[in-house]
N, CA, C and O atoms as a MOPAC input file, in Angstrom:
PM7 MOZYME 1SCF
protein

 N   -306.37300 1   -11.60100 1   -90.63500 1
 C   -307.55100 1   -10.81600 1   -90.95700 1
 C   -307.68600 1    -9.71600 1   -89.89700 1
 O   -307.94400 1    -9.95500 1   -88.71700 1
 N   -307.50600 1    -8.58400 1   -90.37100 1
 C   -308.13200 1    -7.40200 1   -89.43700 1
 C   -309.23700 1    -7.10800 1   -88.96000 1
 O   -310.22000 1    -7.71500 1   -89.38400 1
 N   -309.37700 1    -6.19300 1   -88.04200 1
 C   -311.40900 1    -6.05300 1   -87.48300 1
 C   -312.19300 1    -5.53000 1   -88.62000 1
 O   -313.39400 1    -5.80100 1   -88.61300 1
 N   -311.66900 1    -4.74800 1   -89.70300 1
 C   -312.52700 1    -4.07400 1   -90.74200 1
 C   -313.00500 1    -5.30600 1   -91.63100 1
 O   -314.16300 1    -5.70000 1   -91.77300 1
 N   -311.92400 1    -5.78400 1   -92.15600 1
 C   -312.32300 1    -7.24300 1   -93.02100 1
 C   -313.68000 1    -8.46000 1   -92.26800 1
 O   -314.73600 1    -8.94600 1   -92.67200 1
 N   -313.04100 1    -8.51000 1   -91.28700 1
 C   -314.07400 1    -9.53200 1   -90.32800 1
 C   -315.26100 1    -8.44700 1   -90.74600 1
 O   -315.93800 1    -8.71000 1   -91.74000 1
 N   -315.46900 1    -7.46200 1   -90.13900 1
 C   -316.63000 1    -6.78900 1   -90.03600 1
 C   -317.48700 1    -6.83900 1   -91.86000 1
 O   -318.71100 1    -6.88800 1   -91.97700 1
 N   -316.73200 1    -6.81800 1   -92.81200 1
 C   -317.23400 1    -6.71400 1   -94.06900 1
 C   -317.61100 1    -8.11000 1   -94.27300 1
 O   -318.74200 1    -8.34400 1   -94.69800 1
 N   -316.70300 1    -9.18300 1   -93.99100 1
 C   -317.07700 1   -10.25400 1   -94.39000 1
 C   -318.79400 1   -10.83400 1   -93.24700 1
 O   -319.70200 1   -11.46500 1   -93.78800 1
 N   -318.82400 1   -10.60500 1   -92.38600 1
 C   -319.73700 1   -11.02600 1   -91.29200 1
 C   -320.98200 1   -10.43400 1   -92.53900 1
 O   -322.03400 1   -10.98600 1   -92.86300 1
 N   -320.48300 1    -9.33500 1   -92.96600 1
 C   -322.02800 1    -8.62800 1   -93.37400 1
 C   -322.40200 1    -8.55700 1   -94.49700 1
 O   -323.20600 1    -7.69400 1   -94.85300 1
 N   -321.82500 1    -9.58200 1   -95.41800 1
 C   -321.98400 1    -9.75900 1   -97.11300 1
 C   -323.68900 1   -11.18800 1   -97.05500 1
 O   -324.63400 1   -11.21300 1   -97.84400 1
 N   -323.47000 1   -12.01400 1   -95.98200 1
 C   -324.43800 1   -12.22200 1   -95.95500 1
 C   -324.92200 1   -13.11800 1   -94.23000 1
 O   -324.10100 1   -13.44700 1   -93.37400 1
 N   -326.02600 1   -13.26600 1   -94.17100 1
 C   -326.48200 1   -13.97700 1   -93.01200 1
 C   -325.83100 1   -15.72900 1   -92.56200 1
 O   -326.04800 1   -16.73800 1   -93.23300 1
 N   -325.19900 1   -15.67900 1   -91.55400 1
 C   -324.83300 1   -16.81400 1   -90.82400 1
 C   -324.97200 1   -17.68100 1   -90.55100 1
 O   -325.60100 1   -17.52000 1   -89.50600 1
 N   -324.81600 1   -19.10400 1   -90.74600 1
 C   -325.49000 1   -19.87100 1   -89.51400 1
 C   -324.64300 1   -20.68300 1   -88.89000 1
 O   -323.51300 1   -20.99200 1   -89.26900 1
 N   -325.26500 1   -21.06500 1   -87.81500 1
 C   -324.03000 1   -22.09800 1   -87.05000 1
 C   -323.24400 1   -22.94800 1   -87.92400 1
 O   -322.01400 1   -22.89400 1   -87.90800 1
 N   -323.96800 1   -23.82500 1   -88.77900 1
 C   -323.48600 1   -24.95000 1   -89.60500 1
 C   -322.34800 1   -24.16900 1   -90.59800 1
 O   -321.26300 1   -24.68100 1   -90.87400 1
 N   -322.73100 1   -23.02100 1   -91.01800 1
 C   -321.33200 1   -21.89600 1   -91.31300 1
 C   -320.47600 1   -21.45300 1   -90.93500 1
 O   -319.64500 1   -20.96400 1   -91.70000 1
 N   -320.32400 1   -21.44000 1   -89.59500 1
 C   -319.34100 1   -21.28500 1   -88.38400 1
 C   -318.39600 1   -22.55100 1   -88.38900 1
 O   -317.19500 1   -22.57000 1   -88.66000 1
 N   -319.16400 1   -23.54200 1   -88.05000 1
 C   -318.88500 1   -24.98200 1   -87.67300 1
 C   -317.69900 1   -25.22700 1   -89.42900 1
 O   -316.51600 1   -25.52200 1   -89.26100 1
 N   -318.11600 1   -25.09500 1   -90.53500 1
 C   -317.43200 1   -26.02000 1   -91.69800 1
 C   -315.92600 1   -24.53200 1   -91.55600 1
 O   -314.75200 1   -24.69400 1   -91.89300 1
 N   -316.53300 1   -23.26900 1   -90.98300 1
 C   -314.99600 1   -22.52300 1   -91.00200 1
 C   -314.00800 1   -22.61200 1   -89.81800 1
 O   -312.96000 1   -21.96600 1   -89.79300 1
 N   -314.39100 1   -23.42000 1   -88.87500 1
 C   -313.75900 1   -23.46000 1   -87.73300 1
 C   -313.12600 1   -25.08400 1   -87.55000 1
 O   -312.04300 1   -25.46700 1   -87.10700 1
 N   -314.31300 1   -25.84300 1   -88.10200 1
 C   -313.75600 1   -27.63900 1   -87.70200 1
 C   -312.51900 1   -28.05600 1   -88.14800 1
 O   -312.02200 1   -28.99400 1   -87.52500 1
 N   -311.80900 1   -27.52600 1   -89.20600 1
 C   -310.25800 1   -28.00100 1   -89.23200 1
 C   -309.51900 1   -27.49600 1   -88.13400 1
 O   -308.90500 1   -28.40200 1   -87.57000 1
 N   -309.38600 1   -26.59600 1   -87.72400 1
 C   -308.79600 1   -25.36800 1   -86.66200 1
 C   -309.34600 1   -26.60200 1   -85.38100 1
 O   -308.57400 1   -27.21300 1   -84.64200 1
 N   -310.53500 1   -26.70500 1   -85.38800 1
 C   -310.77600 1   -28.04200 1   -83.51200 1
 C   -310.20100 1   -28.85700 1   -83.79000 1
 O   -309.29100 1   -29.33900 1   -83.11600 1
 N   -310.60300 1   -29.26100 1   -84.93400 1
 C   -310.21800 1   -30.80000 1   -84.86600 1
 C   -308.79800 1   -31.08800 1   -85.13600 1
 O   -308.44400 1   -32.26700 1   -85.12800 1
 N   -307.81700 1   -30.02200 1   -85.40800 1
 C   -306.23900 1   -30.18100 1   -85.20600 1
 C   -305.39200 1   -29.92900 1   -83.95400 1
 O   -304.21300 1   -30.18500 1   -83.70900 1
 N   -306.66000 1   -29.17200 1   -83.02100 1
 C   -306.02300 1   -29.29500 1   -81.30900 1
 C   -306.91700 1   -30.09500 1   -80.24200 1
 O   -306.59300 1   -30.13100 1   -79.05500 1
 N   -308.08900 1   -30.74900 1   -80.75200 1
 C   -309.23300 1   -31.53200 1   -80.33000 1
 C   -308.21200 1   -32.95200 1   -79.16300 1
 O   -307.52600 1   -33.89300 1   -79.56100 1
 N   -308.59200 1   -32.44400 1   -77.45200 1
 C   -308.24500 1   -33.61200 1   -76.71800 1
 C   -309.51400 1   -34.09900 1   -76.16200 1
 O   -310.44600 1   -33.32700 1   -75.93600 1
 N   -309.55600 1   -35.01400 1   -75.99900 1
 C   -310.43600 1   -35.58300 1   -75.12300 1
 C   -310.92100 1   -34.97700 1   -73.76600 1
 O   -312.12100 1   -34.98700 1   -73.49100 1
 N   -310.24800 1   -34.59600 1   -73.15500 1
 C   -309.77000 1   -33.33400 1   -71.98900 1
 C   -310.03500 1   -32.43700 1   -72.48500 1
 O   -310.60500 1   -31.85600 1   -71.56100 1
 N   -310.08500 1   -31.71000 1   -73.40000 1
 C   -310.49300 1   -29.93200 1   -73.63600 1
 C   -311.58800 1   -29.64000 1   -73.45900 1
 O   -312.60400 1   -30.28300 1   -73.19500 1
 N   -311.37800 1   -28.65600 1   -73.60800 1
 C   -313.04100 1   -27.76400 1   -73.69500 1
 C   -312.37200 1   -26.46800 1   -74.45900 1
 O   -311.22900 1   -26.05200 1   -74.65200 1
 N   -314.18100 1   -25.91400 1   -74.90200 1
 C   -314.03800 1   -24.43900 1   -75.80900 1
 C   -314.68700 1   -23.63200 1   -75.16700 1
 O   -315.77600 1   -23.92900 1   -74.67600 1
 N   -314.01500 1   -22.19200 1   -75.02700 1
 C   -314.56100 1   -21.18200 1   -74.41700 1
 C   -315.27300 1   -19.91200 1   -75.53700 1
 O   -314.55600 1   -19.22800 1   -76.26800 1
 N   -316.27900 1   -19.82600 1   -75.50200 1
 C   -316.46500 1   -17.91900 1   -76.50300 1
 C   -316.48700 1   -17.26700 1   -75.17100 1
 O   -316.82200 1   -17.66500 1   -74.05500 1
 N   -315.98300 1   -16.04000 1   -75.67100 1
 C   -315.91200 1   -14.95400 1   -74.96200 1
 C   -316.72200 1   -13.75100 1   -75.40500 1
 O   -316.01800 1   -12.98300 1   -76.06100 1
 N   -317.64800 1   -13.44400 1   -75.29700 1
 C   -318.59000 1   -12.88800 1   -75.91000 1
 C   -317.85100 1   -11.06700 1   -75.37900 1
 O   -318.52100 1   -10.22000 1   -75.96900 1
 N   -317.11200 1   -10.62100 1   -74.78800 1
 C   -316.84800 1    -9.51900 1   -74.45600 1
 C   -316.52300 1    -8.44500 1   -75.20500 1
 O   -315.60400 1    -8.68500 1   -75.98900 1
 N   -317.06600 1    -7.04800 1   -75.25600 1
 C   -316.83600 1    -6.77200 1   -76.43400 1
 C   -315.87600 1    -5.21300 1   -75.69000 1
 O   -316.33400 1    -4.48700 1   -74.80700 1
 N   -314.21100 1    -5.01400 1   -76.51200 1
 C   -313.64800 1    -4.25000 1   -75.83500 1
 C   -313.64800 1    -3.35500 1   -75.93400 1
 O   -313.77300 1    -3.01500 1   -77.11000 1
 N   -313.50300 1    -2.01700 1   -74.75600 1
 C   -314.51300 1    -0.66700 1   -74.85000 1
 C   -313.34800 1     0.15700 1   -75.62000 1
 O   -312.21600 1     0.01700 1   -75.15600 1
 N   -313.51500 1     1.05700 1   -76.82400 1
 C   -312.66800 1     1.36300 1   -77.14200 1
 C   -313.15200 1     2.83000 1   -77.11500 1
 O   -314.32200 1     3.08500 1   -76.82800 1
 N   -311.92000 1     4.15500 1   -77.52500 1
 C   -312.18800 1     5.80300 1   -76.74500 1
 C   -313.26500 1     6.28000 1   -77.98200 1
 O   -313.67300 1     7.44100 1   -77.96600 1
 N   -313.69500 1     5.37400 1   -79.01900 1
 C   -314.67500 1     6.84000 1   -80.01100 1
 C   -315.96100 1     5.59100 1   -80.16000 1
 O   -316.49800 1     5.41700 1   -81.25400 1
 N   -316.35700 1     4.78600 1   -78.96200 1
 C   -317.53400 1     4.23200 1   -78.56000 1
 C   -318.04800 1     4.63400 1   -78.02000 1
 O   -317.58300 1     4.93700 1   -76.92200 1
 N   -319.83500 1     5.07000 1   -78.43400 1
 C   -320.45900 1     5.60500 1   -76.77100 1
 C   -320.97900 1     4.37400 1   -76.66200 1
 O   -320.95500 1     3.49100 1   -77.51900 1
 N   -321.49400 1     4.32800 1   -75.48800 1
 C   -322.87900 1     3.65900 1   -74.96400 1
 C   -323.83600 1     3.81800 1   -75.35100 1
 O   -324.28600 1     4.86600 1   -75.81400 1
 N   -324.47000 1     2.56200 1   -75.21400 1
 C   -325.48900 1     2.45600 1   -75.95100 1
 C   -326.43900 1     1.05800 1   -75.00100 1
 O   -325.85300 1     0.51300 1   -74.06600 1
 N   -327.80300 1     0.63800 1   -75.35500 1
 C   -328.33600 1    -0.86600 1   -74.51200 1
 C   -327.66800 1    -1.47700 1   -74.95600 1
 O   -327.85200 1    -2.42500 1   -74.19200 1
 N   -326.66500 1    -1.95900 1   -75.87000 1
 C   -326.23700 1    -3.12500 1   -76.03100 1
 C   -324.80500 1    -3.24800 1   -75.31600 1
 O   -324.48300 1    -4.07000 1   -74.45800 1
 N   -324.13700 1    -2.37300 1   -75.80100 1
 C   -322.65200 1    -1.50500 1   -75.01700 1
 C   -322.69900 1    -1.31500 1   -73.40900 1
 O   -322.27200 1    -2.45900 1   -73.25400 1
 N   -322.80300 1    -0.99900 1   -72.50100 1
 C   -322.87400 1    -0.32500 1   -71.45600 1
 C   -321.75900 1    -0.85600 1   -70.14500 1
 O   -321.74500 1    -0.26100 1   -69.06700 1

């Protein structure tokens, strides 16, 4: 999936965790150790035809 698709699909309708969770739990639970942990990376990467903005900066 490319960034345009993600971006269309995110915005066809509103989210919720429990929607996250049923598209992601096969994907954990096929590398799920006892020992792991999950990281988000909330960073968002600055690209050249972005300005700044309060959320951006």
């Amino acid at each position: 999936m490319v960034e345009g698709e993600i971006t269309r699909l995110l915005s066809e309708q509103d989210y919720t965790s429990k929607d996250l969770w049923q598209q992601v739990k096969p994907t954990v639970r096929s590398v799920e150790r006892d020992d792991g942990v999950l990281i988000f990376d909330y960073t968002i990467q600055e690209k050249a035809w972005t300005d700044e903005n309060e959320l951006m900066c």
